[in-house]
C-alpha positions in Angstrom: 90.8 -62.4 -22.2 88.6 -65.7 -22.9 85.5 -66.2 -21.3 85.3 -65.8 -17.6 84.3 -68.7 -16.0 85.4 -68.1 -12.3 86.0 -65.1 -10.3 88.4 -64.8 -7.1 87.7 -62.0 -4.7 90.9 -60.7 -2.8 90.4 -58.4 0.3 94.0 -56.7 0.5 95.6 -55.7 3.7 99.3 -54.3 4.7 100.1 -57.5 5.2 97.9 -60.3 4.1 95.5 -61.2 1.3 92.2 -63.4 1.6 91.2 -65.1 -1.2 88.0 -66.4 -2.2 87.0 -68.2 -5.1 83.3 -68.3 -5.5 82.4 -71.3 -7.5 83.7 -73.8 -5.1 83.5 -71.2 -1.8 87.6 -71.9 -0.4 89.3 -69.2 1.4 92.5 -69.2 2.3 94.8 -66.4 3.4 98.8 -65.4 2.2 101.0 -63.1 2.8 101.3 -60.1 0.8 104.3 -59.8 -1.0 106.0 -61.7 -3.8 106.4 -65.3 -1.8 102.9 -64.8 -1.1 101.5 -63.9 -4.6 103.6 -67.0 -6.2 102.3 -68.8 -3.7 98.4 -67.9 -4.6 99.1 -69.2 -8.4 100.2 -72.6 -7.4 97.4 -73.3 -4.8 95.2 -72.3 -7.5 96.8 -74.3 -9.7 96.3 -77.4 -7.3 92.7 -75.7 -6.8 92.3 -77.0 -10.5 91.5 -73.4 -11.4 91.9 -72.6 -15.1 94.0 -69.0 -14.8 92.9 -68.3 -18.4 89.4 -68.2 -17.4 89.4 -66.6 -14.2 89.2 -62.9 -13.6 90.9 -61.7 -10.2 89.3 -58.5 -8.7 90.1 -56.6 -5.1 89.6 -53.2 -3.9 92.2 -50.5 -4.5 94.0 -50.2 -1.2 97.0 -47.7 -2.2 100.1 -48.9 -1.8 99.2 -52.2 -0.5 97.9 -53.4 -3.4 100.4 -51.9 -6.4 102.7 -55.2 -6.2 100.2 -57.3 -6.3 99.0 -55.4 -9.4 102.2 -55.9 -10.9 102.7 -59.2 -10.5 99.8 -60.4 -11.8 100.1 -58.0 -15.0 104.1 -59.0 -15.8 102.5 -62.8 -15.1 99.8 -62.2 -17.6 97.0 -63.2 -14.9 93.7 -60.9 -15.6 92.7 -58.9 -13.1 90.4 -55.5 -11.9 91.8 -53.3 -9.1 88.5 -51.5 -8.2 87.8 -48.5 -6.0 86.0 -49.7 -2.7 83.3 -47.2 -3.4 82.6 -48.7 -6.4 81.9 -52.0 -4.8 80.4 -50.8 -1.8 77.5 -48.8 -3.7 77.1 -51.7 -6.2 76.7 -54.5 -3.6 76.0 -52.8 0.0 79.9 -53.6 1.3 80.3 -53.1 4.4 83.5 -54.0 5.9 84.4 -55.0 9.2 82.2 -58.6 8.9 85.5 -60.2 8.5 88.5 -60.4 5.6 86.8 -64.0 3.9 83.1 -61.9 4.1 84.9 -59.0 2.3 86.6 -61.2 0.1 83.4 -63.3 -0.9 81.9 -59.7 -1.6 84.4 -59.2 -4.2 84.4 -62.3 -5.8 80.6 -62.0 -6.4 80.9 -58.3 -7.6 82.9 -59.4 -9.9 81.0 -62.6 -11.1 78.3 -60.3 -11.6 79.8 -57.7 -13.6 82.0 -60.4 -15.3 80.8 -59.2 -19.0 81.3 -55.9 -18.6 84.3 -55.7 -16.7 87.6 -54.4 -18.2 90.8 -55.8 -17.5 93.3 -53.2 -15.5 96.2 -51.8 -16.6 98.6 -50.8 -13.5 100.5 -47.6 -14.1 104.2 -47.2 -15.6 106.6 -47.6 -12.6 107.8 -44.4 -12.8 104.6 -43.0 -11.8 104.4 -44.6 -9.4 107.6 -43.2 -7.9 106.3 -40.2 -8.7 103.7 -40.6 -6.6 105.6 -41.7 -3.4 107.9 -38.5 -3.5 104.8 -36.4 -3.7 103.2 -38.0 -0.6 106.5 -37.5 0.9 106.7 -33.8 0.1 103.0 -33.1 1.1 104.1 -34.6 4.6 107.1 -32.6 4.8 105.0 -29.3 4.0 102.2 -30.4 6.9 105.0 -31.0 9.1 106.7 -27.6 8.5 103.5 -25.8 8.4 102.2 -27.6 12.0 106.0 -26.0 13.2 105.2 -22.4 11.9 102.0 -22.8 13.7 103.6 -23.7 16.9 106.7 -20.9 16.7 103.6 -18.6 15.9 101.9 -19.2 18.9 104.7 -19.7 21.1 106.4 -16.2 19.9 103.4 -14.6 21.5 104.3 -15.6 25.1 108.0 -15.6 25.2 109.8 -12.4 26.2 113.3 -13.1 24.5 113.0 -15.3 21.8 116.3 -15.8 21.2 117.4 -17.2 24.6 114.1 -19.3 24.4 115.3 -23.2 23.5 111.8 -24.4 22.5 112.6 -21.6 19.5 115.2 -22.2 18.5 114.8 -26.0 18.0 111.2 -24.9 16.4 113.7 -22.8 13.8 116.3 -25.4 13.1 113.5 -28.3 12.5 111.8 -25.7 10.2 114.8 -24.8 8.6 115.8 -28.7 8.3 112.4 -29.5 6.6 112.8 -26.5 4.2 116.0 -28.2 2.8 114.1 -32.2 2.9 111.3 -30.1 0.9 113.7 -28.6 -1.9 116.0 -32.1 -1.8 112.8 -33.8 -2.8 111.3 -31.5 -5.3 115.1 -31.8 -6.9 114.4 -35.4 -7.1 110.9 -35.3 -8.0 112.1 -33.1 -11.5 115.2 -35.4 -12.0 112.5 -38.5 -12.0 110.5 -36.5 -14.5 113.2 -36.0 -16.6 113.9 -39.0 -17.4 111.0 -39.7 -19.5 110.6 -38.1 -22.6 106.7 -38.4 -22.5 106.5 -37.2 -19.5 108.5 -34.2 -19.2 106.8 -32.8 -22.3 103.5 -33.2 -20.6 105.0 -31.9 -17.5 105.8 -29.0 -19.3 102.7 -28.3 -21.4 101.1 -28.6 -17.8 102.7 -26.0 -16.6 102.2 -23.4 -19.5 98.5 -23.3 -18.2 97.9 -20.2 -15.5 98.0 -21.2 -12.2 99.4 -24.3 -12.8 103.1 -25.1 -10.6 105.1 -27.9 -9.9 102.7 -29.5 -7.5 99.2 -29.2 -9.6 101.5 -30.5 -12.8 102.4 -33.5 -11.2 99.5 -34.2 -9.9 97.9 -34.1 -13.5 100.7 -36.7 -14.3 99.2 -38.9 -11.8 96.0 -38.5 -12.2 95.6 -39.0 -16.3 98.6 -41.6 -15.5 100.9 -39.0 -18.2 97.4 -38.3 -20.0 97.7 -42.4 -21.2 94.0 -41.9 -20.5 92.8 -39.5 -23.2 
């Protein structure tokens, strides 16, 4: 990108964004989601804000804050989707003052790391699927193992556990989450499957000992398909 000349901090939310743009000091706050992000590029715009110099930064808030990534990457605006640590150690963040303080923090972090910062990236779109039907399977296996727990205990004080009721509803919602957990990790291989790259690095994953289904896709994730080596 050209020089930076401006910086604008965003403090993300689930369902808001609070800009700030630090040379002139105007907040304003939009709604997050794509009405809301086209809506932030023309108030800029009338903001007299020259988008080719202006470097966009915010914290990385999960999944409230991968939209937002995308849009302004497919719209060619620059930004930096930093991890809150990051900002916090650098700059003494402390949130909680209120979402224009937070997003006056940003916008000076990034002023003054404006030369060295990079430009991010957001990962491929399938990844990012890949990443929601993990989360969903790791919630399905607490679930199930909080119901184990529970028959476990409860086996201990009831005399017939096959008249018992509290049982057998424990056994059918185990049972049920047991088939959620194998209908996802179905989908989770079919998603990998359909990239080349990535079920070859999927695969070379799981060649190393120790290594299953889980850790391997994990490792996706985490090196975004090794893109990052």
């Amino acid at each position: 990108m050209k020089k930076v000349t401006q910086t604008i901090g965003i403090d993300v939310s689930k369902l808001t964004l609070d800009l700030y743009i630090r040379t002139t000091s105007v907040h304003k706050q939009f709604s997050n989601d794509t009405k809301g992000f086209k809506q932030i590029i023309s108030w800029l715009i009338k903001q007299k804000i020259n988008l080719d110099e202006t470097l966009i930064c915010f914290e990385h808030t999960g999944w409230y804050c991968i939209l937002l990534s995308y849009f302004l990457y497919e719209n060619k605006h620059p930004y930096c989707c930093i991890n809150a640590l990051e900002i916090k150690r650098s700059m003494g963040l402390k949130r909680g003052k209120s979402d224009k303080a937070d997003a006056w923090e940003i916008a000076n972090y990034a002023w003054l790391r404006r030369d060295e910062l990079v430009p991010s990236i957001p990962p491929a779109k399938n990844l990012i699927e890949l990443q929601r039907m993990i989360s969903l399977r790791e919630q399905l296996v607490k679930q199930q193992t909080a119901s184990k727990n529970l028959l476990n205990g409860m086996a201990s004080i009831v005399e017939v556990v096959t008249k018992d009721i509290s049982m057998s509803i424990l056994k059918e919602n185990i049972n049920h989450l047991e088939k959620q957990i194998r209908t996802t990790e179905k989908a989770i291989n079919e998603l990998i499957k359909l990239d080349e790259t990535m079920i070859n690095n999927y695969k070379l994953s799981k060649t190393v000992k120790g290594v299953g289904m889980v850790l391997a896709v994990q490792m996706l994730l985490h090196t975004h398909n090794y893109s990052r080596f």
